[in-house]
N, C-alpha and C positions, 0 to 999 in steps of 0.2 A: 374744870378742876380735876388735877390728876388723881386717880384713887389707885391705891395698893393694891395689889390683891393679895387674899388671904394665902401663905406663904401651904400649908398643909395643903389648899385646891392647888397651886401650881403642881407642886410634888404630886400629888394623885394623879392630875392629868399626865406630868412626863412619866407616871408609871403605866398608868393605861397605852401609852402614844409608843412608849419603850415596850410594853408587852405585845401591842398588835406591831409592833414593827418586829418582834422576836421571832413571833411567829410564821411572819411574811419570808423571814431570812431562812428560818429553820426549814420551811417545807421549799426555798428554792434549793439548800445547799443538801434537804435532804434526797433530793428528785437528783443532784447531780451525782450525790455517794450511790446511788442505786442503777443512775447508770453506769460508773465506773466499777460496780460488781459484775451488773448485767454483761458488759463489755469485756469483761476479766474472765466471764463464765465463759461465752460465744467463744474467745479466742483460745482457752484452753482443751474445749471438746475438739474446734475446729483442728487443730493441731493436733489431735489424737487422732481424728478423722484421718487427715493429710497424710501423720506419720506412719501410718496401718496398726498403730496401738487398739483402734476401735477395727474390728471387722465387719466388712459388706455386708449388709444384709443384718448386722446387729440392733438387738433390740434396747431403744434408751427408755427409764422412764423417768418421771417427774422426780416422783418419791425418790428414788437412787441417786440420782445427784443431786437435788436437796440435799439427800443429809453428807454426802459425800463433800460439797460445797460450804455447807452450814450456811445456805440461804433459803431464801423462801423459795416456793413452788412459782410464785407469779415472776421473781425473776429468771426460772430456768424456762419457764414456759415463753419469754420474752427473749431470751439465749435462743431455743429450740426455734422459734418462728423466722430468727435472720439465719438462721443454717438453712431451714427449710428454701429461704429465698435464696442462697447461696446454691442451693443444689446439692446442699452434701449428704442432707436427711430428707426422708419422705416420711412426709403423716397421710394415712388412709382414712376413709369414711369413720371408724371408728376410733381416731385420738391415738393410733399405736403407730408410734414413731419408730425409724429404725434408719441406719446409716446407709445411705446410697449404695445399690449395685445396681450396675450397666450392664444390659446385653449384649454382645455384639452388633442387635441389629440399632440400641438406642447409640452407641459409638459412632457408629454411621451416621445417624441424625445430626449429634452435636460435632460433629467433625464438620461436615456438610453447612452447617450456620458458621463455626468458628471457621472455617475458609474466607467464607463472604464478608464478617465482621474485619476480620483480621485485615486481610487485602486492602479493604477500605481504610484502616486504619495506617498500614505502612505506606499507602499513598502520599496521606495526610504529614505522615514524618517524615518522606525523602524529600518534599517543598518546605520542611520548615527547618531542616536541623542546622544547625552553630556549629563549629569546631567543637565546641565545650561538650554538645550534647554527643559529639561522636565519639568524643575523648572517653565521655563516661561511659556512653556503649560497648566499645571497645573493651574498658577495665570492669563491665559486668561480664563480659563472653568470657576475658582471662577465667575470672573467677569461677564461672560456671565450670567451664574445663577442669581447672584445677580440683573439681571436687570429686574427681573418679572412684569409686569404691566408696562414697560414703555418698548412698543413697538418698536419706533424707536431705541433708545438707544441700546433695543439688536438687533436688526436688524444690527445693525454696527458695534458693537461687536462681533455676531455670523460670519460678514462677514471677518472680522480683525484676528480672531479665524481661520478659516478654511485658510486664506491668510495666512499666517504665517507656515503654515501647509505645504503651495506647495511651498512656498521659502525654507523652508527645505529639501524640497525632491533636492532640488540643479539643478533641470532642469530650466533654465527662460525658454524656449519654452510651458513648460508642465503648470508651474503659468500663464504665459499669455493668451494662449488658455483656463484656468481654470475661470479668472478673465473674459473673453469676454463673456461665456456660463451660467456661475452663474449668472451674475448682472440681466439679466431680471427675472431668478425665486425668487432671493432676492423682487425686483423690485416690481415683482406682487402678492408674499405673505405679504409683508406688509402692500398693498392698499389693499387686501382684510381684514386683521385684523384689518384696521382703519375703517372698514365699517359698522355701529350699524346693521343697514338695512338685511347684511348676518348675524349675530348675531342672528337676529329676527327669519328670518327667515328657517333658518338652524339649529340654537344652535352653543354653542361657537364652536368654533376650536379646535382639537385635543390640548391638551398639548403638547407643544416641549419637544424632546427627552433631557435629561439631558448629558452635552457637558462633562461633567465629566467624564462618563463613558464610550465615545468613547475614550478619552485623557488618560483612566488606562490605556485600553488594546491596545490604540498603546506606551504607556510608558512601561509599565509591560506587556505586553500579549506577547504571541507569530505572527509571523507575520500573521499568519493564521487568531487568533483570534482579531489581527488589522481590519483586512480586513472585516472579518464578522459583527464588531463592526461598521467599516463605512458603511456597506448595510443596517443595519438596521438601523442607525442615519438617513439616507436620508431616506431611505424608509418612516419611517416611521412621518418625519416632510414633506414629502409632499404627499404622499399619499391623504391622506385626505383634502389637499387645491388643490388639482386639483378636485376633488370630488367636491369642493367648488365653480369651476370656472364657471358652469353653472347657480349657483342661483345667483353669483356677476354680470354673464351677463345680467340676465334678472331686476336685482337691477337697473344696469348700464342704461339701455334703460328705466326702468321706470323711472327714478328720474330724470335723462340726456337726453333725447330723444335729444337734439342738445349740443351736447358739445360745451363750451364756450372756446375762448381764455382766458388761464391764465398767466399772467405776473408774476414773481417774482416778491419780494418785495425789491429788494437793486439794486443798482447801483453798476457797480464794477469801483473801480478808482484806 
């Protein structure tokens, strides 16, 4: 025999089934709002980093960008941890965080792995590229070129440029390890080009190598002469800003003797 049910227990249950089903919604959409602040936080320090708005050797802290931010401490602490994996910030034994500065002899180092990486990787792109992908190589080198005198600009471009370069070599292992070891030498050849001070007194910086001519010869060149084309693009766009890194330090210590806390300028919401 069919029986009713009591019309009040159904209603009860679809509010109990609607409330744990609310709940279940609320903490996934709320787990994704938190990563797109965390995310919004990481890429606006990181870009102060890159730009030389934060200085080498600057001190970050929790509390400061928090309120700078208007978020919690656990999502800048969760920002601070993928910089740290980027290379851009180092935290010490004691929790005090501060933006990447390179020695001379540490530039040696990461020059030295970013050769090995690298090579392996434009290997990997002179057997696999399409007309399409050289088309597009070709109109990142324009562009990069195009950007003379406005430092940042190519700085993200040049950085966009060479990325695009280890997504085509088709390894993600090889781009990501590529992207963790590059961003501090981006990082700290930029803040040394925004520096009148090294200018003065050093004389300008080497011209950058033209991105054009690494892009023929792994488009056109043999793989050989890929290869040869990338040692000497590096080499010789840093060579001479590690050479540089001694006169920035001692710029550094005169002009900065206490580095100050610096805050960005936005709020992320």
């Amino acid at each position: 025999m069919h029986t009713h049910d009591d019309p009040a227990k159904v209603q009860g249950d679809r509010n109990r089934n609607g409330t744990a089903g609310s709940v279940v919604m609320q903490e996934l959409f709320g787990e994704v709002k938190q990563e797109s602040t965390r995310t919004k936080v990481y890429m606006a320090v990181r870009d102060a980093i890159i730009s030389g708005r934060l200085r080498t050797g600057q001190k970050l802290t929790e509390v400061g960008l928090a309120t700078t931010f208007k978020v919690s401490r656990s999502i800048i602490r969760e920002a601070l941890r993928e910089l740290v994996r980027d290379g851009l910030v180092e935290q010490n034994a004691y929790k005090s965080t501060t933006v990447v500065r390179l020695t001379p002899e540490q530039v040696d180092e990461v020059l030295a792995v970013r050769l090995v990486l690298e090579i392996e990787a434009v290997r990997l792109v002179h057997a696999r590229l399409t007309d399409a992908d050289r088309g597009e190589l070709r109109q990142l080198a324009a562009q990069v070129e195009s950007t003379r005198g406005d430092e940042q600009r190519r700085v993200a471009l040049d950085l966009a440029l060479h990325d695009r370069l280890w997504q085509l070599s088709g390894n993600h292992t090889l781009q990501t390890l590529l992207r963790q070891i590059t961003a501090p030498l981006f990082a700290m050849g930029v803040i040394m080009r925004s520096s009148p001070a090294v200018r003065t007194l050093s004389g300008d910086l080497v011209s950058p190598a033209d991105h054009r001519l690494l892009i023929e010869a792994i488009c056109d060149g043999s793989c050989d002469r890929a290869v040869e084309a990338l040692r000497e693009h590096i080499t010789h766009n840093w060579q001479r800003v590690k050479e540089h890194l001694a006169t920035f330090e001692k710029v550094e210590e005169i002009s900065h003797p206490a580095v100050r806390d610096t805050k960005p300028s936005r709020s992320v919401k």
